[in-house]
TORKOL-4160 file (C-alpha; in steps of 0.2 Angstrom, whole numbers, padded with zeros to 4 digits, m for minus):
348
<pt num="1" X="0425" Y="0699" Z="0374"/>
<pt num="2" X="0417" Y="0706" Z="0357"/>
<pt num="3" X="0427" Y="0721" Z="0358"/>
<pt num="4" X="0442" Y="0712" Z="0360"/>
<pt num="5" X="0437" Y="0701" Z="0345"/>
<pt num="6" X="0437" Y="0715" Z="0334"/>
<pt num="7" X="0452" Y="0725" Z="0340"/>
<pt num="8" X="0462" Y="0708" Z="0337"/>
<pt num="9" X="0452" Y="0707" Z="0320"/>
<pt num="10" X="0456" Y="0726" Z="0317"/>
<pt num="11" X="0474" Y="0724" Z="0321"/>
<pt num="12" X="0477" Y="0709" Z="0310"/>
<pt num="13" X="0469" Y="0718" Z="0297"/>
<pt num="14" X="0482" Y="0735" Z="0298"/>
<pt num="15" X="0499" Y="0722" Z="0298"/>
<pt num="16" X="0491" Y="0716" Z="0283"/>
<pt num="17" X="0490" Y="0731" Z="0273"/>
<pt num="18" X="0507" Y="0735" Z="0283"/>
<pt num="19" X="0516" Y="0719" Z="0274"/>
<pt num="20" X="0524" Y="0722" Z="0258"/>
<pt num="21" X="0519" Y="0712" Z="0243"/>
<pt num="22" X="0525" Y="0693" Z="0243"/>
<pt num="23" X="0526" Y="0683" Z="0228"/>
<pt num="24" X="0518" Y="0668" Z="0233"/>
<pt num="25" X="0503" Y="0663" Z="0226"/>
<pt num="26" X="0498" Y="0644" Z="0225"/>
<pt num="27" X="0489" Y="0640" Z="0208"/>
<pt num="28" X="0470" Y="0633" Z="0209"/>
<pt num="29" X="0471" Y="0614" Z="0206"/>
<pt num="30" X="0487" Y="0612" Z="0209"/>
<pt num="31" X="0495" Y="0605" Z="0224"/>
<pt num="32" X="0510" Y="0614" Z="0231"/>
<pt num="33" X="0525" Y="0602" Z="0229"/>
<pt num="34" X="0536" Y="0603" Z="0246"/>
<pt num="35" X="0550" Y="0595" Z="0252"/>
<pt num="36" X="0551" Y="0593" Z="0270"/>
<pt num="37" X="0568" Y="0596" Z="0282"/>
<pt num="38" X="0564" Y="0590" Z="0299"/>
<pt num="39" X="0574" Y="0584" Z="0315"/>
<pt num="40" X="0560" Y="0573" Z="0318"/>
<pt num="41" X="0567" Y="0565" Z="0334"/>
<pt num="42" X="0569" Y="0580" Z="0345"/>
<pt num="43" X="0551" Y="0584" Z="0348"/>
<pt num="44" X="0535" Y="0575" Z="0344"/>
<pt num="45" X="0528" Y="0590" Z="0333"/>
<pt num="46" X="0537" Y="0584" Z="0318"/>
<pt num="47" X="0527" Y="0569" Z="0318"/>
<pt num="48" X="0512" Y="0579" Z="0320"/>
<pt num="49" X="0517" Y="0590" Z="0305"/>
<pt num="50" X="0522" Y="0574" Z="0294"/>
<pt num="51" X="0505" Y="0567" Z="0296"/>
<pt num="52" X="0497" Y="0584" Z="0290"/>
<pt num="53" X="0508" Y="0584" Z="0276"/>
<pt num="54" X="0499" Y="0568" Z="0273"/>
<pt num="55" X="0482" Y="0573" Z="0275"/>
<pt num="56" X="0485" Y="0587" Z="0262"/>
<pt num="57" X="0491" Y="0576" Z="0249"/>
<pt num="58" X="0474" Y="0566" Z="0252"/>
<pt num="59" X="0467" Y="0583" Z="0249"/>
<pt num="60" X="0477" Y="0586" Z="0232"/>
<pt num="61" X="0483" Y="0601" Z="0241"/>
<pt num="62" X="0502" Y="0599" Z="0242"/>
<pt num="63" X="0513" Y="0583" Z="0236"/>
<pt num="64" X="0527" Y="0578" Z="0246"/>
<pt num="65" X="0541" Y="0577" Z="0236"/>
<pt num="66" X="0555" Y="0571" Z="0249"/>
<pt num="67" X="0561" Y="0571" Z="0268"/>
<pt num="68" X="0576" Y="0577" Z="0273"/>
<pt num="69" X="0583" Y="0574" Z="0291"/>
<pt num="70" X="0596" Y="0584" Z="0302"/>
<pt num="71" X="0593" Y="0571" Z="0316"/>
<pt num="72" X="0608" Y="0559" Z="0316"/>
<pt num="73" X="0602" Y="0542" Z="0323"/>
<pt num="74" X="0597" Y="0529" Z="0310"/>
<pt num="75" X="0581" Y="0527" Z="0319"/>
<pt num="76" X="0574" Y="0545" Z="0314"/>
<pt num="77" X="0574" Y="0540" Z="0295"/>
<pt num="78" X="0564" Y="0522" Z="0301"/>
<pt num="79" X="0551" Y="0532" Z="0310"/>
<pt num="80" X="0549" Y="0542" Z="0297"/>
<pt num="81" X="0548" Y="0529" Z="0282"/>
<pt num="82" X="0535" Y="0519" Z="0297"/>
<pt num="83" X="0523" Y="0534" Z="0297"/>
<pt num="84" X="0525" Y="0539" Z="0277"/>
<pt num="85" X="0521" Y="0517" Z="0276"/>
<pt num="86" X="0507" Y="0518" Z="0286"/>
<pt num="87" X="0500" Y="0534" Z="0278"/>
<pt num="88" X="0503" Y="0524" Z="0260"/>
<pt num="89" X="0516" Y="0531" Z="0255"/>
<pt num="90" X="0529" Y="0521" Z="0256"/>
<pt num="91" X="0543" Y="0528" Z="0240"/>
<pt num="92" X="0543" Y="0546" Z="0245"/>
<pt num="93" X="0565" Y="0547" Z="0247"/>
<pt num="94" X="0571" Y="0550" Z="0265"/>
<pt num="95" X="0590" Y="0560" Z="0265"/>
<pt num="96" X="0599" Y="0559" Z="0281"/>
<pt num="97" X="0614" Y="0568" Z="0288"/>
<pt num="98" X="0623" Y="0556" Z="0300"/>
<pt num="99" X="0636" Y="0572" Z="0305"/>
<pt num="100" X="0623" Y="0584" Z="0308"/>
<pt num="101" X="0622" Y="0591" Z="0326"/>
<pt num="102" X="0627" Y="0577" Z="0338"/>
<pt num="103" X="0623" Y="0585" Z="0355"/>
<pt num="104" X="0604" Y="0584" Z="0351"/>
<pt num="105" X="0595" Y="0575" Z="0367"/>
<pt num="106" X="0591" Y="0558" Z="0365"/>
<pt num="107" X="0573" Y="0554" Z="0357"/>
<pt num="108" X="0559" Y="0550" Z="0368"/>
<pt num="109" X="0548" Y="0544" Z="0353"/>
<pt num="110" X="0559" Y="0537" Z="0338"/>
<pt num="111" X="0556" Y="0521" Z="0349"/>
<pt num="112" X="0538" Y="0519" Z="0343"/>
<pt num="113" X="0545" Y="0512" Z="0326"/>
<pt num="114" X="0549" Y="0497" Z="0331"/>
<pt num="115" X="0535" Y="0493" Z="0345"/>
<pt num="116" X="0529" Y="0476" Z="0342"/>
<pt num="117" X="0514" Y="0464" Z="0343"/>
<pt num="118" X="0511" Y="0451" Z="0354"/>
<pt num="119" X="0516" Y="0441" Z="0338"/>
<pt num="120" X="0533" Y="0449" Z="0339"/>
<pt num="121" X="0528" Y="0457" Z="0321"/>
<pt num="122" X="0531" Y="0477" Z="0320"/>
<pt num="123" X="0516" Y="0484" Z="0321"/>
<pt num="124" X="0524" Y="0499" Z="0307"/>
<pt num="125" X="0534" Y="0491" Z="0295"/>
<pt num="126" X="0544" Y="0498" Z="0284"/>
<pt num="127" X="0558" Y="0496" Z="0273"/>
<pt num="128" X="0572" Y="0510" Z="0278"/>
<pt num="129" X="0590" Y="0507" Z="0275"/>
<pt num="130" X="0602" Y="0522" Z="0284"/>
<pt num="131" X="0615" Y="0515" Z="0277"/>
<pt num="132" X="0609" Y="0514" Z="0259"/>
<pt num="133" X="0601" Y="0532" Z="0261"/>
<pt num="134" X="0604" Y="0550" Z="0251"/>
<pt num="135" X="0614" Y="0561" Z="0258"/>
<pt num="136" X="0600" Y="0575" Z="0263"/>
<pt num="137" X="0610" Y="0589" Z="0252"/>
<pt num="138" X="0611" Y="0577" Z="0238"/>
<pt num="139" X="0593" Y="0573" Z="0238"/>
<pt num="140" X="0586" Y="0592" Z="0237"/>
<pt num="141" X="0596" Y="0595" Z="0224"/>
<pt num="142" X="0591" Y="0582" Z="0216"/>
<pt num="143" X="0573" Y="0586" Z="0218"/>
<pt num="144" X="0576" Y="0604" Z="0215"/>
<pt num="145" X="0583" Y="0597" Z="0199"/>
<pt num="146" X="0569" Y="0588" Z="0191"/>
<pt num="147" X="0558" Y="0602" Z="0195"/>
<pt num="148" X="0548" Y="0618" Z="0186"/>
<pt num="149" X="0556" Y="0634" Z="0190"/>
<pt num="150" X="0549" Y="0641" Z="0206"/>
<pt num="151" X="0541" Y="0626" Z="0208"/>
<pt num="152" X="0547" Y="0621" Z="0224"/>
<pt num="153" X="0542" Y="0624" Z="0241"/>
<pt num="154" X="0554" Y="0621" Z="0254"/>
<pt num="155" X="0548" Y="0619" Z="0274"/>
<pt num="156" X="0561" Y="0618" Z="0288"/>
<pt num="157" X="0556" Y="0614" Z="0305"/>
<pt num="158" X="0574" Y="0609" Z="0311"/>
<pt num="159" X="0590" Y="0613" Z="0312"/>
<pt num="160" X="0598" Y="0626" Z="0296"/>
<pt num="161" X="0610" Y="0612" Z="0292"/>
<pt num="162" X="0604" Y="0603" Z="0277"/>
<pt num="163" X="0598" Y="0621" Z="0268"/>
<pt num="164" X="0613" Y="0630" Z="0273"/>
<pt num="165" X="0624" Y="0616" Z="0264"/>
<pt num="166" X="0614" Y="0617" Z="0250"/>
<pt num="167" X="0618" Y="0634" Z="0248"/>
<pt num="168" X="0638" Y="0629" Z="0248"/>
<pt num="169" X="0637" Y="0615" Z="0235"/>
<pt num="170" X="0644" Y="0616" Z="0219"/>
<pt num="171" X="0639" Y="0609" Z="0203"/>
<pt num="172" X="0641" Y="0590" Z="0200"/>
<pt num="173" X="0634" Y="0575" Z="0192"/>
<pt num="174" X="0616" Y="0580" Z="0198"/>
<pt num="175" X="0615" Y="0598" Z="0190"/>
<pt num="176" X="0627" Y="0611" Z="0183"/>
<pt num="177" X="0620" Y="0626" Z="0195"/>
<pt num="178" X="0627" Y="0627" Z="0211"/>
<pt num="179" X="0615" Y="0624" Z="0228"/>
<pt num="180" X="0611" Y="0645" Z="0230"/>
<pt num="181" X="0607" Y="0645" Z="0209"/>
<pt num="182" X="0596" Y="0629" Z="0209"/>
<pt num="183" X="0586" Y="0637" Z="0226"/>
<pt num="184" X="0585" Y="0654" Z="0216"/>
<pt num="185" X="0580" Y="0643" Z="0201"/>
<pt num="186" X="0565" Y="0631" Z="0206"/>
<pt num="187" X="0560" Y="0637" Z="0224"/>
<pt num="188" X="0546" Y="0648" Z="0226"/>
<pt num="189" X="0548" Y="0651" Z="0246"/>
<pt num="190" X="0558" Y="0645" Z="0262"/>
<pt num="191" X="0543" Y="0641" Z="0278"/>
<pt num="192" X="0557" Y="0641" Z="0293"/>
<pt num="193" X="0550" Y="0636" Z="0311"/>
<pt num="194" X="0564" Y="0644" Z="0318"/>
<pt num="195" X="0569" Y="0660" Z="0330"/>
<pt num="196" X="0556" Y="0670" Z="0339"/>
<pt num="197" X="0548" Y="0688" Z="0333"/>
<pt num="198" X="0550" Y="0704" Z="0334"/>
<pt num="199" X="0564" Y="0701" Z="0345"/>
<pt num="200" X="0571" Y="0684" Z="0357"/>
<pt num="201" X="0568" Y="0690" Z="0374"/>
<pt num="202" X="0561" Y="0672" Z="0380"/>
<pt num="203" X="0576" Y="0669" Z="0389"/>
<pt num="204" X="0592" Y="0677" Z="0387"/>
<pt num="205" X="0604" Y="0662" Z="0390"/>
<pt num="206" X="0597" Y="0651" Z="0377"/>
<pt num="207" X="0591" Y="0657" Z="0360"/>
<pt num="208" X="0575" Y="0647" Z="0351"/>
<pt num="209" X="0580" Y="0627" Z="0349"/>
<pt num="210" X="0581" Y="0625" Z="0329"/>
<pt num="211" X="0594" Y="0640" Z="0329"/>
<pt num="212" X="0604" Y="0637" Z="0345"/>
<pt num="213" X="0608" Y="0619" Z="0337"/>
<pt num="214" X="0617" Y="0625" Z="0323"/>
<pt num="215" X="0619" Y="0643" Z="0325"/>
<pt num="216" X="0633" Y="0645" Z="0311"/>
<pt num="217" X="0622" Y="0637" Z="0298"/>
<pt num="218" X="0608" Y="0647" Z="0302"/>
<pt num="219" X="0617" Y="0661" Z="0300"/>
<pt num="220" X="0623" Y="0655" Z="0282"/>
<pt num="221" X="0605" Y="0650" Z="0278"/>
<pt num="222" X="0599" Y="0668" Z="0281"/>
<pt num="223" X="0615" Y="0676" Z="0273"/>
<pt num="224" X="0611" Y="0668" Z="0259"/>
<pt num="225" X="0594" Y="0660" Z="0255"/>
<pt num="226" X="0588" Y="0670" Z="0238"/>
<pt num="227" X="0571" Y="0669" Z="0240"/>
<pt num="228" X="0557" Y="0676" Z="0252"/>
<pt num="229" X="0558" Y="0666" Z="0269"/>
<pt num="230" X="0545" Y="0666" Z="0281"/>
<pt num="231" X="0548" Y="0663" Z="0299"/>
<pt num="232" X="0534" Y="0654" Z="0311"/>
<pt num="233" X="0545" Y="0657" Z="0327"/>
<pt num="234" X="0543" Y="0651" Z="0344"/>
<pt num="235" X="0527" Y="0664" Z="0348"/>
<pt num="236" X="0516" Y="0654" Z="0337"/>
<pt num="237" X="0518" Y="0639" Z="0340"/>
<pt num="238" X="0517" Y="0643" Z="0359"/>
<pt num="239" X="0501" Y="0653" Z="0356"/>
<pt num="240" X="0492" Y="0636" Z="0346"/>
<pt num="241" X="0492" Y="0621" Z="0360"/>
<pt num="242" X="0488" Y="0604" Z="0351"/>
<pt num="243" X="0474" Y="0599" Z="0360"/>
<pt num="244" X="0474" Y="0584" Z="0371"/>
<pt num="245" X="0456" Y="0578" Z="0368"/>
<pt num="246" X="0462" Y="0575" Z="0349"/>
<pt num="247" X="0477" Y="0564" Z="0355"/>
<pt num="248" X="0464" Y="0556" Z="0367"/>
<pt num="249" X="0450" Y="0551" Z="0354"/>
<pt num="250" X="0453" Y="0556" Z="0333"/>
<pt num="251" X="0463" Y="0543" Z="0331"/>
<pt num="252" X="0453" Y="0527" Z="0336"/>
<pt num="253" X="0449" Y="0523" Z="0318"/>
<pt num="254" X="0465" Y="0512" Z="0321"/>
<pt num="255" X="0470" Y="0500" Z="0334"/>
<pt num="256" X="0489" Y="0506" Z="0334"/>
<pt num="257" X="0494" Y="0525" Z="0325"/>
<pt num="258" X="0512" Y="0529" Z="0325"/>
<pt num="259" X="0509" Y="0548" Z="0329"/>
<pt num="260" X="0496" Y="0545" Z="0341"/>
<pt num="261" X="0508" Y="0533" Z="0350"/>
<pt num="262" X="0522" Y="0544" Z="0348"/>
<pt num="263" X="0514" Y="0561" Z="0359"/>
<pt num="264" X="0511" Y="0547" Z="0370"/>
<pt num="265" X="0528" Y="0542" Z="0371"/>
<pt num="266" X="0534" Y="0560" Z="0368"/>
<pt num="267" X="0524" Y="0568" Z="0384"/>
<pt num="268" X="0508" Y="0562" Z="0386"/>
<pt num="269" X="0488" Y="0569" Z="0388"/>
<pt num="270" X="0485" Y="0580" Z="0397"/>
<pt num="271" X="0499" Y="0589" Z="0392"/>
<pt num="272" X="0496" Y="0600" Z="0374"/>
<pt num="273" X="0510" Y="0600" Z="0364"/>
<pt num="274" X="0515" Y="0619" Z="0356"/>
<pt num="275" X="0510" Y="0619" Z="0336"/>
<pt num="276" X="0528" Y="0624" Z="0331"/>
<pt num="277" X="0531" Y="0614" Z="0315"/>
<pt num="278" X="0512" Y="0614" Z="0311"/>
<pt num="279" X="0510" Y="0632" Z="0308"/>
<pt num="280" X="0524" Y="0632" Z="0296"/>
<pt num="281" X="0517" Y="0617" Z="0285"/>
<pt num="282" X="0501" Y="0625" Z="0286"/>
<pt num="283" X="0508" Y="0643" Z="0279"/>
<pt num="284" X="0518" Y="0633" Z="0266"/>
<pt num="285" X="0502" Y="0626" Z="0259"/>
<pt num="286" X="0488" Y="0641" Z="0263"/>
<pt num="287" X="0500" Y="0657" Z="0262"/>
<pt num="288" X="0484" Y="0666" Z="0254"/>
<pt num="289" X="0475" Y="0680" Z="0265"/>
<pt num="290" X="0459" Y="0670" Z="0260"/>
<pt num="291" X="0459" Y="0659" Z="0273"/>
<pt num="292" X="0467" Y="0671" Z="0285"/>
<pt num="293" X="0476" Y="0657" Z="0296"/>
<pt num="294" X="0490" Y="0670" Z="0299"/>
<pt num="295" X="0497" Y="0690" Z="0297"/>
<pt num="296" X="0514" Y="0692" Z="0290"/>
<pt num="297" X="0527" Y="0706" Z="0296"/>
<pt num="298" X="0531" Y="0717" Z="0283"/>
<pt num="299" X="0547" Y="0716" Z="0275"/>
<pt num="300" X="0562" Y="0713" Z="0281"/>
<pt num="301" X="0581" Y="0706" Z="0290"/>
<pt num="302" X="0584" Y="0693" Z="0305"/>
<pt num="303" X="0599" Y="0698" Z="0313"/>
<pt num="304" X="0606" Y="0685" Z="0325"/>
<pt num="305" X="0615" Y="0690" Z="0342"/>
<pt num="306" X="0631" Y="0681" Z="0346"/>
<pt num="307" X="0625" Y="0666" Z="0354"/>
<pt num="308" X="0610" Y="0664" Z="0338"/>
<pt num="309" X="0595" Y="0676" Z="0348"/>
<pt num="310" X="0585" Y="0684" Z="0332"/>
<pt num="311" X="0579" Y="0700" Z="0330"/>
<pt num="312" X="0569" Y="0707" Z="0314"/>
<pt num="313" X="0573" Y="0723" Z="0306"/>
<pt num="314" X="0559" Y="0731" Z="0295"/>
<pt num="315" X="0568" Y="0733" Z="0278"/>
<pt num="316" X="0557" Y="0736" Z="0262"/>
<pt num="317" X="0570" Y="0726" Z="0254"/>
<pt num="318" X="0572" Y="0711" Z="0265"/>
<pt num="319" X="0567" Y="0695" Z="0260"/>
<pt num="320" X="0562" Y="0689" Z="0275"/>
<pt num="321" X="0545" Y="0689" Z="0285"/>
<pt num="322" X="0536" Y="0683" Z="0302"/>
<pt num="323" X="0519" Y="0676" Z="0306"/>
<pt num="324" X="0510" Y="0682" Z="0317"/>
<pt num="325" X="0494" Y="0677" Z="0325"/>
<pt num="326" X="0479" Y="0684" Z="0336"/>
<pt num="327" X="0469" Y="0677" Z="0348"/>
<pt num="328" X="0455" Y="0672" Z="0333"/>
<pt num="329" X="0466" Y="0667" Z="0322"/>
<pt num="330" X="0474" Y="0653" Z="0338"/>
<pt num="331" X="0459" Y="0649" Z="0341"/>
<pt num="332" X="0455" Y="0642" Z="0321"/>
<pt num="333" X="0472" Y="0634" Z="0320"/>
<pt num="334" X="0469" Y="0624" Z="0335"/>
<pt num="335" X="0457" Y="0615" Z="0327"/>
<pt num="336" X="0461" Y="0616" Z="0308"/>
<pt num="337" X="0476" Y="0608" Z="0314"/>
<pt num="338" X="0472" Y="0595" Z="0323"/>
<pt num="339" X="0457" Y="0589" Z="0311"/>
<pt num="340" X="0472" Y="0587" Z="0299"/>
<pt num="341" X="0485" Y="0578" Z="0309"/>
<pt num="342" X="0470" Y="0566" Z="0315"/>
<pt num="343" X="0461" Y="0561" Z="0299"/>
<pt num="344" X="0464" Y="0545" Z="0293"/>
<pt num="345" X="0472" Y="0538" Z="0279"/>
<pt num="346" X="0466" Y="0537" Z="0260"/>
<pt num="347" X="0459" Y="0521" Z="0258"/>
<pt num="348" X="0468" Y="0507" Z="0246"/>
């Protein structure tokens, strides 16, 4: 077992030297500022991500600037506005896309919104209105906007179509740049949870979820993003399990948590839920080699097959890069991750 500890060590070590230098370095004392582009709805991890987003902000280490959603139903924007509520947070602006892709399956967990007490009161309440809402595009530009150049982090753990609409807008009323100029303006970095890496061989009839989706706009988003993208794909997320007994017991400070309740309704304990949209939050806010969460690939190009399967191409002047992860560093994550998601909320 020691010897394979410091081969996996060893090896982390060589892709790092191996990766090519990426800008992005996150000032001391300064929390990144992130907005977030979720599907929260599909799978449960995108409440687990939102909770750590949370927990950082408690940290001063990143501020959650906004949420956008490429979930359709109304109900993904009042789960989301129930868990920022419940976390404190209730004004952070939630952008929705009502066309976005329609053929998603129907939430398991969006349900836990509206769960009552045996008062009939909502045991999360929140004040969301769909209907009054910002269009998701809308909203990022208006954040990109207000902010510093290269200010901005931006972390998708859904579908490509919010950011690859972005990319097409034009100027307007909210800013005279286009979408493309205001990312290449005021964002530093894209996190994607998205493909798989080196190469999609999982399973050759169905490329990884956030892709197969909306397979044209994640073709545009790659095309066209102008700064460095890093890619958490579906290896890592596999390889770091959420572990059940943090379901099961870190969140009894409370009587009723939304994102406890949600894994529940989701697919309950035992089961582990894959850390897919975790490990892209978590480079977004600790990219450094400090910590050593993660490797990243050196430089390059993700090439999609016909039906969306990725594949990277090593390029010295690509901007786009993979994580990868060992054994050790699987093994930390696990329970960085699920101390984050876990821990409760500050204290009014």
């Amino acid at each position: 077992m020691k010897n394979l500890i410091i081969a996996a060590i060893a090896s982390s070590l060589l892709l790092a030297n191996l990766a090519s230098a990426l800008d992005y370095s996150v000032e001391p004392g300064k929390p990144v500022k992130i907005i977030f582009d979720t599907d929260m709805g599909n799978d449960v991890d995108d409440a687990l991500a939102l909770a750590m987003l949370h927990s950082l902000q408690n940290r001063g280490e990143s501020e959650l600037l906004a949420v956008t959603l490429t979930y359709p139903t109304p109900d993904a924007g009042q789960f989301v506005a129930a868990v920022n509520t419940f976390y404190g947070r209730p004004n952070i602006p939630i952008g929705v896309t009502p066309d976005a892709p329609v053929a998603v399956p129907e939430s398991k967990y969006l349900k836990v919104a509206a769960y009552k007490d045996s008062k009939g009161k909502l045991l999360y309440p929140a004040k969301f209105n769909a209907a009054k809402a910002p269009k998701s595009v809308d909203l990022i530009r208006r954040v990109l906007a207000s902010a510093g150049d290269r200010e901005i982090v931006m972390v998708q753990v859904g579908f490509s179509t919010n950011l690859a609409r972005l990319l097409e807008s034009g100027p307007d009323a909210i800013s005279p740049l286009s979408g493309k100029e205001l990312v290449r303006q005021k964002v530093k970095i894209l996190s994607i949870m998205a493909g798989q890496f080196p190469q999609d061989t999982r399973n050759k009839k169905k490329p990884e979820f956030n892709v197969r989706w909306d397979v044209p706009a994640a073709r545009k988003l790659v095309a066209g993003w102008p700064t460095p993208i890093v890619w958490s794909g579906f290896e890592i997320g596999k390889a770091v399990l959420y572990p059940a007994w943090s379901i099961d017991n870190d969140y009894r400070y409370v009587k009723n948590h939304p994102v406890q309740q949600a894994y529940q309704a989701y697919n309950p304990t035992p089961h582990e839920r894959p850390c897919w949209d975790l490990t892209s939050v978590a480079y977004a806010v600790w990219p450094g080699k400090d910590r050593g969460y993660f490797t990243l690939s050196p430089a390059g190009n993700v090439e999609f097959g016909p039906d969306g399967h990725t594949k990277f191409v090593a390029d010295k002047n690509g901007n786009n890069y993979y994580l990868i992860v060992d054994a050790v560093q699987a093994a930390r994550l696990r329970e960085v991750l699920a101390a984050l998601a876990s821990e409760p909320p500050q204290k009014k």
